[in-house]
C-alpha positions as CSV (number, residue, x, y, z in Angstrom):
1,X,-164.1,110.6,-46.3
2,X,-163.2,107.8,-43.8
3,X,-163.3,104.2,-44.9
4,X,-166.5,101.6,-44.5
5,X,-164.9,98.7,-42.7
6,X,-167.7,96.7,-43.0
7,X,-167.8,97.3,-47.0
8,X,-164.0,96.0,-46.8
9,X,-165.0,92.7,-44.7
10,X,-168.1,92.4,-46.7
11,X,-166.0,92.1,-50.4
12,X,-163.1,90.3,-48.6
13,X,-165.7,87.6,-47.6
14,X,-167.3,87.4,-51.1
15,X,-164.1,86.9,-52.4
16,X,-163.1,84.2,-49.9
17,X,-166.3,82.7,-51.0
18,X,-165.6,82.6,-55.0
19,X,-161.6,81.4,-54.3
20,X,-163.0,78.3,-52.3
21,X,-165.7,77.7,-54.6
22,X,-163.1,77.7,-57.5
23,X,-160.9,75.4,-56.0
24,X,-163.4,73.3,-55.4
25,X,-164.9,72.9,-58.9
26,X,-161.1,71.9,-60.1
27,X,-160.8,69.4,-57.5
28,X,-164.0,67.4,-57.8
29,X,-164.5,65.5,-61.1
30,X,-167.8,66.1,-62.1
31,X,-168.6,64.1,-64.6
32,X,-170.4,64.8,-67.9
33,X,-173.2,63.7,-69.8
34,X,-172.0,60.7,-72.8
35,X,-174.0,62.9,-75.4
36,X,-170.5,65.1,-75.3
37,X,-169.4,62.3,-76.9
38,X,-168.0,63.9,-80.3
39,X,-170.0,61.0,-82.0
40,X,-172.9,60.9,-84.7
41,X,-176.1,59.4,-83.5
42,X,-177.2,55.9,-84.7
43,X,-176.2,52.5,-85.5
44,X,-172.5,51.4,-85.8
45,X,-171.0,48.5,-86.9
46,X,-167.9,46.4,-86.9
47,X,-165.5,47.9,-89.0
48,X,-165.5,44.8,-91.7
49,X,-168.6,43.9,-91.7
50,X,-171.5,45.3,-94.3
51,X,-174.2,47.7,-93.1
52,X,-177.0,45.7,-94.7
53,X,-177.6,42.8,-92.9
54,X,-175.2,42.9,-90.0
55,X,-175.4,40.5,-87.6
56,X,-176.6,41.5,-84.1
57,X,-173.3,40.9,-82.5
58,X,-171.6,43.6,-84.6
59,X,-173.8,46.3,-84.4
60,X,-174.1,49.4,-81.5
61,X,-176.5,52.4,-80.7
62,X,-175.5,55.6,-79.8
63,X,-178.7,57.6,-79.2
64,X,-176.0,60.3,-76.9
65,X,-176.8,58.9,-73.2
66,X,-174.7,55.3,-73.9
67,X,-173.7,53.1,-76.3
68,X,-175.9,49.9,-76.5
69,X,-176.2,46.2,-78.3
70,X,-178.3,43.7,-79.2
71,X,-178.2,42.4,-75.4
72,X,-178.3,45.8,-73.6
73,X,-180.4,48.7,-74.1
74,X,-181.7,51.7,-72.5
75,X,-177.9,52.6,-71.6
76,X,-177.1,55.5,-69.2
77,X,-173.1,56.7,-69.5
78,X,-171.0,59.7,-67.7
79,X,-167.8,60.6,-69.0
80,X,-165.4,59.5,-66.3
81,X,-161.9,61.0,-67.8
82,X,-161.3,62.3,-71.1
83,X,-157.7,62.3,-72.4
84,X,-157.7,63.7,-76.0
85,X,-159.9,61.2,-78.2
86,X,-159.4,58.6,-75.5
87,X,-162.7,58.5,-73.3
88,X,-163.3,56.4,-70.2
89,X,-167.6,56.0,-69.7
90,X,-169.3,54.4,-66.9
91,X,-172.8,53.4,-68.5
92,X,-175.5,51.1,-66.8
93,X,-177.9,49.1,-69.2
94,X,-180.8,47.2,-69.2
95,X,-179.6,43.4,-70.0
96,X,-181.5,41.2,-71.9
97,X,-181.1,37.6,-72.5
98,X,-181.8,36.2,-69.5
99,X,-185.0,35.2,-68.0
100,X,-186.0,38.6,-67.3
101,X,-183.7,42.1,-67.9
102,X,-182.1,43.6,-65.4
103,X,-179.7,46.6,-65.1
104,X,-175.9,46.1,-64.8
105,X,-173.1,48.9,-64.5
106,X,-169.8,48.7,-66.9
107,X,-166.8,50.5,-67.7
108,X,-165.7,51.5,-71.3
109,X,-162.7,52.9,-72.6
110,X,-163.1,54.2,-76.1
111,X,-161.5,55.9,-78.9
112,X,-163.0,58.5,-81.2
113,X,-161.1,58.6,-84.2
114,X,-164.0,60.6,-86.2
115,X,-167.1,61.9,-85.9
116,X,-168.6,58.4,-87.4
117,X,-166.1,56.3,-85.8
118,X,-164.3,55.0,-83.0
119,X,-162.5,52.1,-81.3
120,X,-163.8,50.2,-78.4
121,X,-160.0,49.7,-76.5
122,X,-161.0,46.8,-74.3
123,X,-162.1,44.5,-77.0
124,X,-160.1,46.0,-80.0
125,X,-163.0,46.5,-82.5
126,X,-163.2,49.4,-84.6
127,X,-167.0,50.7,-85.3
128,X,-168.4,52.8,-87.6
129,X,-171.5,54.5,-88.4
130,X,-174.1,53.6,-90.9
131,X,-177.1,55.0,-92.0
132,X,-180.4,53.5,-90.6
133,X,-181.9,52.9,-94.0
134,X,-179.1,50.5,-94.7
135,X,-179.7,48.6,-92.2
């Protein structure tokens, strides 16, 4: 039974196809959602400082799409690199404080050391989590 050259072109191509679209999925950084973020959603605080009646400047939110304050809210992140617990997140937030909010892009490189904690490595504050009713 002779042989289909058009069967062989046919898989040839297909394979072409998945090889190049391989690559490029390694080469292009495509970055992930924050909620990957290995962390428990809620309220952290300074490590030091007592859950109840934490000042403002101490606490962040992590409701899994960025990690907020007092002065911004309503934060989008992406995963930029990952490298073990060391993450590198580029969130926009709405800022308040000023005579009306606007929305401003930053960089953060954090450290999850647990699932309730994890260091911010720009400032050098360690935050943990604490439970909403003790707030």
């Amino acid at each position: 039974m002779p042989r289909n050259p058009f069967r062989r072109n046919a898989v040839r191509a297909a394979m072409r196809t998945i090889r190049y679209s391989a690559m490029l999925a390694l080469l292009l950084p495509v970055p992930a959602l924050a909620d990957t973020l290995p962390l428990a959603r809620g309220s952290y605080v300074e490590a030091g400082t007592p859950c109840r009646g934490a000042p403002n400047v101490a606490l962040r939110d992590y409701q899994g799409d960025g990690i907020g304050s007092s002065k911004a809210g309503q934060c989008r992140a992406r995963v930029l690199a990952r490298i073990g617990q060391r993450y590198t997140l580029r969130q926009d937030c709405v800022q308040y404080g000023g005579p009306r909010p606007y929305r401003a892009a930053d960089r953060l490189k954090i450290r999850v050391d647990s699932r309730t904690s994890y260091t911010d490595l720009r400032a050098g504050a360690h935050y943990r989590w604490c439970r909403t009713t003790n707030l």
